[in-house]
N, C-alpha and C positions, 0 to 999 in steps of 0.2 A: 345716408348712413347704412341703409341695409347693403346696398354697391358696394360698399366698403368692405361688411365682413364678408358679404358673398365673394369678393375678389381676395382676399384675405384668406377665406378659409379653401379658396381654389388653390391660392401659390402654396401655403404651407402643406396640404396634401401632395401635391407636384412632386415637393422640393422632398418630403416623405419618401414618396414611391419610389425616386428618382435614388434617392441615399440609401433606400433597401437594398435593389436592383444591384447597382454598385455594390455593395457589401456583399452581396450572392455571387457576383462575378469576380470576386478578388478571391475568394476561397481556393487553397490550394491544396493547405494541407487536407486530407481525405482521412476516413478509414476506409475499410474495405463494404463495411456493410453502406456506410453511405453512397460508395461509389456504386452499388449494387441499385440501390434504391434509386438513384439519381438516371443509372443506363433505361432501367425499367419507366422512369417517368417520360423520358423521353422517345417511346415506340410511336407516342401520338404524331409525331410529326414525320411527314413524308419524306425527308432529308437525313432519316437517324438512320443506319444502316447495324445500328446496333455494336460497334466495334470501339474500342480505344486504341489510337497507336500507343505502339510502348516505348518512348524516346530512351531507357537507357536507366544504370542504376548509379547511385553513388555511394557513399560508404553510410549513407543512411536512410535513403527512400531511393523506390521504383519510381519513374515519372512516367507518365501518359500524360496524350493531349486528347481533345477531342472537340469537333465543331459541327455545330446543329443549329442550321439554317446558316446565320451571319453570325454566331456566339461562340467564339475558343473559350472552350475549357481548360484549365491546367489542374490536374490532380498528381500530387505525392501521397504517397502512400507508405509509412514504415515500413523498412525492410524487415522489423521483429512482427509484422502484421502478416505479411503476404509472403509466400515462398513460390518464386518462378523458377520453372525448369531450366529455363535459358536465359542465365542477364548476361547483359551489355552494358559496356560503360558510357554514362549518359555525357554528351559533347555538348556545350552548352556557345560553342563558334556556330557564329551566321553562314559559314561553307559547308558544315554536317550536313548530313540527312536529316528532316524531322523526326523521323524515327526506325526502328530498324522490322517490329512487327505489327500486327493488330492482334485485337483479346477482346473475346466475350465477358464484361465484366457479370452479367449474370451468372455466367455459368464456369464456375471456378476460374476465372482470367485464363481460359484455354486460348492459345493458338490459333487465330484463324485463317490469318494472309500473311505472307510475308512479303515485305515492299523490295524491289527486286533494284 
């Protein structure tokens, strides 16, 4: 009996953490302060370089991606939230470029590389 709930209270935890997880990875839409907050959590890791590409706009959000360690991120971000200097129209064909620049989401989404 107690095998039981101990093995019972292991899966349903699992199957928890697991469905969290998942819910935190499917997140797209963004604001800006979360995107801020989100760059900032991830200095801890030795793979974060600190940058978002910025794949491009459409007539409603700016897209960036971002991947730290093995984890793409995809963040949109209202166009009525964020004003970029320079958009581009976001290509959503598998022949595009992933994206056209990178951005300090800390530090007002400035400009930092442009992918050549």
């Amino acid at each position: 009996m107690l095998r039981s709930i101990f093995l019972f209270s292991f899966l349903f935890s699992t199957i928890s953490f697991s469905f969290a997880q998942s819910n935190i990875l499917r997140k797209t839409e963004w604001t800006v302060e979360e995107t801020k907050q989100w760059a900032e959590s991830q200095k801890k890791f030795p793979t974060w370089h600190g940058a978002l590409l910025y794949q491009g706009s459409d007539s409603i959000h700016h897209h960036f991606i971002s991947r730290v360690m093995d984890e793409w991120v995809f963040f949109q971000i209202k166009k009525e939230e964020l004003k970029l200097v320079e958009e581009k129209p976001y290509n959503q064909t598998s022949s595009a470029p992933l994206g056209y620049y990178y951005v300090d989401a800390t530090n007002g989404f400035i400009k930092t590389k442009v992918i050549e």
